[in-house]
C-alpha positions as CSV (number, residue, x, y, z in Angstrom):
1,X,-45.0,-18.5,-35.2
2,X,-44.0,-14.7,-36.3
3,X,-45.9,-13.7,-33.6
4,X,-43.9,-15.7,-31.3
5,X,-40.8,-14.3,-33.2
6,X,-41.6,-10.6,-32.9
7,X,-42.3,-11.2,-29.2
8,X,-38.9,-12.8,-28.7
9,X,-37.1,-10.1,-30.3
10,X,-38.6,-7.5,-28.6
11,X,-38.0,-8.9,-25.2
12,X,-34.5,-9.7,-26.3
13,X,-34.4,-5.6,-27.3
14,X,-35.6,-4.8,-24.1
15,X,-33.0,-7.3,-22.0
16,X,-29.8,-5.7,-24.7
17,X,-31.1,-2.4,-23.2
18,X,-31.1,-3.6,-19.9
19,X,-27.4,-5.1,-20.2
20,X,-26.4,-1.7,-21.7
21,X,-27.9,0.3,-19.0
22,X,-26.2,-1.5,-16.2
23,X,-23.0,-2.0,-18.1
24,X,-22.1,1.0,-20.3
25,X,-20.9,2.9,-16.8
26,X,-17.0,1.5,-15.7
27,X,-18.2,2.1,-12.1
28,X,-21.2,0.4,-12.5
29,X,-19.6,-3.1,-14.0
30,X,-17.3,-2.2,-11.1
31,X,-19.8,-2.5,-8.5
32,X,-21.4,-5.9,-10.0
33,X,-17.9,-7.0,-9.2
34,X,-15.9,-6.1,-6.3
35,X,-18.2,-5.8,-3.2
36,X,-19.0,-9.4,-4.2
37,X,-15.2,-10.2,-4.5
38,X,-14.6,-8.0,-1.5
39,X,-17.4,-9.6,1.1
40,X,-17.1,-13.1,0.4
41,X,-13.1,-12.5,1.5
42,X,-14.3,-10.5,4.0
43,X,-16.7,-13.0,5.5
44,X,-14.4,-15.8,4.5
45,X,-11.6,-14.8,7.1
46,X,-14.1,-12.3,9.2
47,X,-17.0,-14.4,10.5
48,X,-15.8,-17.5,12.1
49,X,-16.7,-19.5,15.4
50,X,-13.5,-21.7,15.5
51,X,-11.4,-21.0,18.4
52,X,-7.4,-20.1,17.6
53,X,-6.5,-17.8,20.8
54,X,-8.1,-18.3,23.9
55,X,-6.4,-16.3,26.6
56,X,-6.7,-17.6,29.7
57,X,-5.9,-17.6,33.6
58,X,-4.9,-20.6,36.1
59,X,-5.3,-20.4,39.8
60,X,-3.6,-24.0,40.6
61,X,-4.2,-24.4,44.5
62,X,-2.7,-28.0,44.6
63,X,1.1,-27.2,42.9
64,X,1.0,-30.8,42.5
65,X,2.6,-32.8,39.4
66,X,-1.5,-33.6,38.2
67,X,-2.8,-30.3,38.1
68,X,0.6,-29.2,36.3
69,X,0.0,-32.0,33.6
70,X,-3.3,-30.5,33.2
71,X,-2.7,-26.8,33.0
72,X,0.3,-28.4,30.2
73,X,-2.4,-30.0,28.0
74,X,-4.2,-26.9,27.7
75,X,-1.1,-25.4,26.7
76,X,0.0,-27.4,24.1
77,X,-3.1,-27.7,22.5
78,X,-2.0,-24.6,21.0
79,X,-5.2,-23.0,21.2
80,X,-5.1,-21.7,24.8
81,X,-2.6,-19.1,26.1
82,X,-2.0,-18.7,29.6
83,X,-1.8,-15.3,30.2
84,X,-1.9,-15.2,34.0
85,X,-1.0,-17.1,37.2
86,X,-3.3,-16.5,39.9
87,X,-2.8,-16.6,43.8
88,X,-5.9,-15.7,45.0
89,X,-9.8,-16.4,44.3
90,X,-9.9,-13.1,44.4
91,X,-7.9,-12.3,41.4
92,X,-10.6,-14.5,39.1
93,X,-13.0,-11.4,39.3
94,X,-10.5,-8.6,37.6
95,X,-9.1,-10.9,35.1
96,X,-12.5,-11.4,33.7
97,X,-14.2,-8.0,34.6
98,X,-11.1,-6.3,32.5
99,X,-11.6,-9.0,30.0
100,X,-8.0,-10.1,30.5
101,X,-8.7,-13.5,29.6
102,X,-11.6,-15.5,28.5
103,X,-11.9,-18.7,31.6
104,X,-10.3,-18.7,34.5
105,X,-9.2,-22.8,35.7
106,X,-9.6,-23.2,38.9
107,X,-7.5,-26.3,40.7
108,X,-9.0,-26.9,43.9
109,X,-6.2,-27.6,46.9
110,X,-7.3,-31.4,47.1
111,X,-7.1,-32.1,43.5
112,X,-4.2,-34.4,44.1
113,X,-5.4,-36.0,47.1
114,X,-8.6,-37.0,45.4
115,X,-7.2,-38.2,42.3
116,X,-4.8,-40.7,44.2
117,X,-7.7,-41.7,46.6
118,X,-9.7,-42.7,43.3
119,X,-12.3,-40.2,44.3
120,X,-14.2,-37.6,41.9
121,X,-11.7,-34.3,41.9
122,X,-13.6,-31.4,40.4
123,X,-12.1,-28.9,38.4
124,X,-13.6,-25.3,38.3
125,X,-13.8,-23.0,34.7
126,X,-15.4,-19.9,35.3
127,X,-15.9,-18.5,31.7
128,X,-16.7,-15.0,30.3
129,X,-20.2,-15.2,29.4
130,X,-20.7,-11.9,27.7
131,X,-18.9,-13.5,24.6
132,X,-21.7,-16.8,24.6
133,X,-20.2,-18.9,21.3
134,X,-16.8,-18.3,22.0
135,X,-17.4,-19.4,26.2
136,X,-19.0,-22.5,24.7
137,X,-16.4,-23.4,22.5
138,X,-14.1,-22.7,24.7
139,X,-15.4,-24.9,27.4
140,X,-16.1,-27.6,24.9
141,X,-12.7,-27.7,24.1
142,X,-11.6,-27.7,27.9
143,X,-13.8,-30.5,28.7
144,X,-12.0,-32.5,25.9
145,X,-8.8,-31.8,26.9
146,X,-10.1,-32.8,30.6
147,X,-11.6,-35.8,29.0
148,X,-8.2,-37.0,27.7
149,X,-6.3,-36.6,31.1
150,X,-9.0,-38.7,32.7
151,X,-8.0,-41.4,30.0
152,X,-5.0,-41.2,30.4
153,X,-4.6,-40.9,34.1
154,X,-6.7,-44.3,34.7
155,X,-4.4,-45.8,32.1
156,X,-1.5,-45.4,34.2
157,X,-3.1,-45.7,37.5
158,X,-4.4,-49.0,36.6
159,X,-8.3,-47.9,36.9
160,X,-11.1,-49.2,35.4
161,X,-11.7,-48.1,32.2
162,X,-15.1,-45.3,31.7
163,X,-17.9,-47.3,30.4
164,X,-18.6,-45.1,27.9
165,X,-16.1,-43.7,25.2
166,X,-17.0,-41.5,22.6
167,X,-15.3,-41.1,19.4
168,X,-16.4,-38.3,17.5
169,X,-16.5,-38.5,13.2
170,X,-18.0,-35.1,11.8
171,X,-19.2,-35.9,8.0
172,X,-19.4,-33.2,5.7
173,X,-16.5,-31.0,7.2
174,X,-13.8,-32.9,9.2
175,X,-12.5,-30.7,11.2
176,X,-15.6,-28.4,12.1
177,X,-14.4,-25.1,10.5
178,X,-17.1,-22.0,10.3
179,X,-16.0,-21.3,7.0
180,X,-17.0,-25.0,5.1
181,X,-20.5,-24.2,6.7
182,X,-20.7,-20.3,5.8
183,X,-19.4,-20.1,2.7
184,X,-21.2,-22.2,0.1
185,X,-24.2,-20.3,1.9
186,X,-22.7,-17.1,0.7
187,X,-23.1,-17.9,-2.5
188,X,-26.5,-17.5,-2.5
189,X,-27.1,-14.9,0.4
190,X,-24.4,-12.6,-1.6
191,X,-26.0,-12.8,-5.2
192,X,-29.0,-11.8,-3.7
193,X,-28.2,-8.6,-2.5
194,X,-26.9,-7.7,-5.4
195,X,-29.7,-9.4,-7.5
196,X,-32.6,-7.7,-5.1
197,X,-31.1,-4.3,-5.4
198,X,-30.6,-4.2,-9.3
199,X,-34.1,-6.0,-10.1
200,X,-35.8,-3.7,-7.6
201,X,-34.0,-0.3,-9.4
202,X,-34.4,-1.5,-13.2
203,X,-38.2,0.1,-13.2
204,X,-37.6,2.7,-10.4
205,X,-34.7,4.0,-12.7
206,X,-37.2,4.4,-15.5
207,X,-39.8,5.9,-13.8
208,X,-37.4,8.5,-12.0
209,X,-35.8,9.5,-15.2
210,X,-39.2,9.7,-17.3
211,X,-38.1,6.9,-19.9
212,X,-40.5,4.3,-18.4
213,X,-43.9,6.1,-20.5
214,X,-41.9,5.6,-23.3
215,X,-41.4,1.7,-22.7
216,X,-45.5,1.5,-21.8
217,X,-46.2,3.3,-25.6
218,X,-44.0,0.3,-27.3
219,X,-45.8,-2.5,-28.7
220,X,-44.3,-4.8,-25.5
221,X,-47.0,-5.8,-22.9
222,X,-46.6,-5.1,-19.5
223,X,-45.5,-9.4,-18.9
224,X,-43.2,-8.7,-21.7
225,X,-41.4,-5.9,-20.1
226,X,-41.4,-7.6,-16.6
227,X,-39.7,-10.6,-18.8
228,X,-37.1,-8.3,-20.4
229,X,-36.5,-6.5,-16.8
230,X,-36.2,-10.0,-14.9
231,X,-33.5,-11.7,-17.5
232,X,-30.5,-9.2,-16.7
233,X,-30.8,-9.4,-13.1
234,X,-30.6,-13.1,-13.5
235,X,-27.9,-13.5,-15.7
236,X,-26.0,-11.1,-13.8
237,X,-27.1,-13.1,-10.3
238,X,-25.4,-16.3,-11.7
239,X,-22.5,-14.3,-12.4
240,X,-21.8,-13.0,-8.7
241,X,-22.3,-16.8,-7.7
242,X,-20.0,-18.2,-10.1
243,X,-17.6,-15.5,-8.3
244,X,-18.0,-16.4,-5.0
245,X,-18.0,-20.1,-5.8
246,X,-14.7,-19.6,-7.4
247,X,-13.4,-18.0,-4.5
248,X,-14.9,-20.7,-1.8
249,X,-13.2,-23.8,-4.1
250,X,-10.2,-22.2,-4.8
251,X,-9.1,-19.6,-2.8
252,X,-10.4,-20.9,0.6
253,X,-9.9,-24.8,-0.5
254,X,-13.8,-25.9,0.1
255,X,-14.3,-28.9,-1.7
256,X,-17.4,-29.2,-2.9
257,X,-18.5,-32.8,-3.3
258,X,-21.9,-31.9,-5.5
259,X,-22.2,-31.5,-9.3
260,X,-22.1,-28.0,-10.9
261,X,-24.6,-28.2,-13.2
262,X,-27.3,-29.3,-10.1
263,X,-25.9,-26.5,-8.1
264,X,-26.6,-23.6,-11.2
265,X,-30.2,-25.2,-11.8
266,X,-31.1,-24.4,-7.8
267,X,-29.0,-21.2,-8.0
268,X,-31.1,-20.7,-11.4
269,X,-34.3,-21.3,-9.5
270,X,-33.5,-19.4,-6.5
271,X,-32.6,-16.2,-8.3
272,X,-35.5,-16.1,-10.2
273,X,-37.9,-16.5,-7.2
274,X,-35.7,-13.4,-5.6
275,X,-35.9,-11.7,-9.0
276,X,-39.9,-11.8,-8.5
277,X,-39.6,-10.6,-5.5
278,X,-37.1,-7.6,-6.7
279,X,-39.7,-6.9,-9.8
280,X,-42.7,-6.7,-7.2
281,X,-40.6,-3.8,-5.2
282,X,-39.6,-2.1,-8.2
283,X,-43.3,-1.7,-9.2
284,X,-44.3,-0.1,-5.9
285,X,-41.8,2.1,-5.4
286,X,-42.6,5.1,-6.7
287,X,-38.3,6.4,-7.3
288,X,-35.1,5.1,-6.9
289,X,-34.8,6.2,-3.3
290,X,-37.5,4.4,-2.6
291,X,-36.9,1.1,-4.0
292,X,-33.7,1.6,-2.2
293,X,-35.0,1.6,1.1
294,X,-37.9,-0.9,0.4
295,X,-35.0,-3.3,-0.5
296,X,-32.6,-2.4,2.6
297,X,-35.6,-3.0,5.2
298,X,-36.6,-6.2,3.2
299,X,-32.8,-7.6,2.8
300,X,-32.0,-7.4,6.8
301,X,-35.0,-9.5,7.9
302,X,-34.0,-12.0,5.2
303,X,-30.8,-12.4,6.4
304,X,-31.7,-12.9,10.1
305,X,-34.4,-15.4,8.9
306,X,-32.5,-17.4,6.4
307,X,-31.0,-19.8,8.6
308,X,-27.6,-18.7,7.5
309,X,-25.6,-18.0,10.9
310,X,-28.4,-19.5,13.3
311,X,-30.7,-22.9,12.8
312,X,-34.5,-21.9,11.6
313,X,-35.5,-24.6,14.2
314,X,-34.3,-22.6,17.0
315,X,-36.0,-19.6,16.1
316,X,-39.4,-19.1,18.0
317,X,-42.0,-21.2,16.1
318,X,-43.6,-17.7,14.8
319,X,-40.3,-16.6,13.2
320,X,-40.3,-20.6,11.9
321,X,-43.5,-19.9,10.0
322,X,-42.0,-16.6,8.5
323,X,-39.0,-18.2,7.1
324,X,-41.5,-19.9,5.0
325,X,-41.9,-16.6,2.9
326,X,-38.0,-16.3,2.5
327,X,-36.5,-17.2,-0.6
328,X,-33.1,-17.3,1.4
329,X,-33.5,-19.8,3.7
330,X,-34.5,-22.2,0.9
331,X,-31.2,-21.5,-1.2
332,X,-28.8,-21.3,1.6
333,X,-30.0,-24.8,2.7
334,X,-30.3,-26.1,-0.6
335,X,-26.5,-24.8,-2.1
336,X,-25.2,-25.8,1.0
337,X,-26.3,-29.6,0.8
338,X,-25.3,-29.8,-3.2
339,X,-22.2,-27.9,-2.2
340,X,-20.7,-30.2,1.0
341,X,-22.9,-33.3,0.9
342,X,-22.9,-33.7,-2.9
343,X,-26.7,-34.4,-3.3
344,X,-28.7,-34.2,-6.3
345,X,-31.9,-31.5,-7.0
346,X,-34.1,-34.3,-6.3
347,X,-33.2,-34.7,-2.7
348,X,-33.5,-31.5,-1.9
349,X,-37.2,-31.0,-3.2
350,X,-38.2,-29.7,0.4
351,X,-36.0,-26.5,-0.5
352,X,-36.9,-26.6,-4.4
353,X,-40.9,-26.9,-4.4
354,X,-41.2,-23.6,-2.1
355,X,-38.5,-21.7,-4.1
356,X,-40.9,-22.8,-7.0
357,X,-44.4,-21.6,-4.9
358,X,-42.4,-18.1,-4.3
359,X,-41.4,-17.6,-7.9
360,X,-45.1,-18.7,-8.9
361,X,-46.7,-16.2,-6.2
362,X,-43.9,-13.5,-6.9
363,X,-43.7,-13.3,-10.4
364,X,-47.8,-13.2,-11.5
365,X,-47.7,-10.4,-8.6
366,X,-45.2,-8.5,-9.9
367,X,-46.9,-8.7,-14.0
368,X,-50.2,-7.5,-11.6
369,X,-48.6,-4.6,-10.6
370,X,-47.0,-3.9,-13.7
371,X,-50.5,-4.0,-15.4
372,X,-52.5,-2.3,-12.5
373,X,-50.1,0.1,-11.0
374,X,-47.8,1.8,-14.1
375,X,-50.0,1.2,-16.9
């Protein structure tokens, strides 16, 4: 039992000097911080798919009452702008080429004629591929607008009815916005930048500035030191994510439907697995520079693979088996679902048992290279 004692108090020595180390410098407790602050307003207003001003062109070759009650639903949905009137066909190249607007609708002459003969009258959007995800929104949205005129037209022209009507209910996030989806996955993709980058400079540091032959001459073994080097990180992890969680519920108005303390014990479990993975860096690198740059080339690939701006399942199936190995992926999707869908830890066990095989695989690795490589 005093054994257990002394080896509690010196790995609580160890994490005091830790907090002091990364604390005592104002600039330093500034950077734990504001980039946190900074990029989750940043990516909260920044990084969205949702259409709000889609310029676009209308070459209406029928001039009849129809096609002008179509081009007026686009307008009034308030998200389409008509910048442009067009005569020609020929005047569809420039305004797209010089990226004027973003779709060019095209009203064929017998648009009228065919929708008073009750026959099929096509209606032509030529869209600016070069921008893919806004095109496809954009012609989402236009075939819903389209879809409603049809209704509406056969309503008043005493048609048949389609067979077929869908009526659309998203669950989760009502109205589709980016930023419901992107960011209760920031907090986890932010706090592990910062988490990564301080776990994988804590023995780098020591080692650069000669103090680390010191720690290795205390009575601490090398799992106690990788203990008192991994608790700090942690701590200060949970504290960027309580951060950007403050600012997704309440300055960006995301509810979140989930319970807090289920969503700290995955964000818990998550930043220790990156933690292991921070610790494992920080042992290989052989100065600060280094760990640096062994955490910049690691981060990037973690982010692509995470699943964070693009589905893992459309990824080719050998990036699929990669993701695996990513820590990220597992939090994003597992905050994400505690966060909008208001699930418990134990439905999300696909996420939580591999965050628990890459803390098991990264930490033991990490106390190996502590043992094998610095003592």
């Amino acid at each position: 039992m005093a054994d257990f004692i002394a080896l509690l108090r010196r790995v609580a020595n160890l994490c005091r000097k830790e907090f002091l180390a990364i604390l005592k410098d104002p600039k330093s407790r500034a950077i734990l911080v504001v980039p946190a602050l900074v990029q989750s307003m940043v990516f909260g207003y920044a990084a969205t798919y949702d259409l709000a001003d889609v310029p676009y062109a209308l070459l209406d070759q029928s001039r009849g009452g129809a096609a002008h009650e179509l081009a007026a639903r686009l307008d009034g949905t308030g998200v389409f702008r008509r910048v442009a009137n067009l005569a020609t066909q020929e005047e569809m190249r420039s305004a797209i080429d010089t990226q004027r607007v973003l779709l060019v609708l095209h009203i064929p002459p017998d648009f009228e004629r065919r929708l008073h003969a009750g026959e099929p009258a096509p209606v032509q959007v030529i869209l600016d591929g070069r921008n893919s995800n806004t095109a496809g929104s954009a012609a989402a949205y236009v075939n819903a607008v389209v879809a409603g005129f049809n209704r509406q037209w056969r309503g008043r022209h005493g048609a048949s009815p389609s067979p077929l009507d869908i009526r659309s209910r998203a669950w989760f996030n009502p109205n589709l916005e980016t930023r419901w989806n992107l960011m209760p996955g920031l907090i986890a993709a932010l706090s592990m930048l910062q988490t990564l980058l301080l776990t994988a400079l804590s023995v780098a540091r020591e080692r650069e500035q000669g103090t680390f032959d010191q720690l290795l001459v205390t009575p601490m073994t090398p799992a106690e030191i990788m203990v008192g080097k991994a608790l700090p990180p942690i701590c200060i992890g949970l504290l960027q994510s309580t951060l950007i969680l403050l600012v997704t519920r309440f300055w960006f108005g995301v509810p979140m439907a989930g319970s807090a303390w289920q969503l700290y014990a995955a964000l818990a479990l998550f930043t220790v697995a990156c933690v292991g993975i921070g610790l494992s860096i920080s042992a290989v690198a052989a100065n600060m520079q280094q760990a640096m740059l062994y955490t910049f080339v690691l981060v990037m690939p973690m982010m692509l693979l995470s699943g964070l701006t693009t589905p893992v399942r459309n990824m080719p199936e050998l990036l699929q088996v990669l993701t695996w190995a990513n820590p990220l992926r597992f939090g994003i999707d597992m905050v994400q679902r505690i966060y909008l869908e208001g699930v418990g830890l134990a439905v999300v066990w696909r996420d939580t048992i591999p965050l628990i095989v890459i803390a098991a695989l990264a930490l033991p690795l990490a106390a190996w290279l502590f043992r094998n490589r610095l003592v």
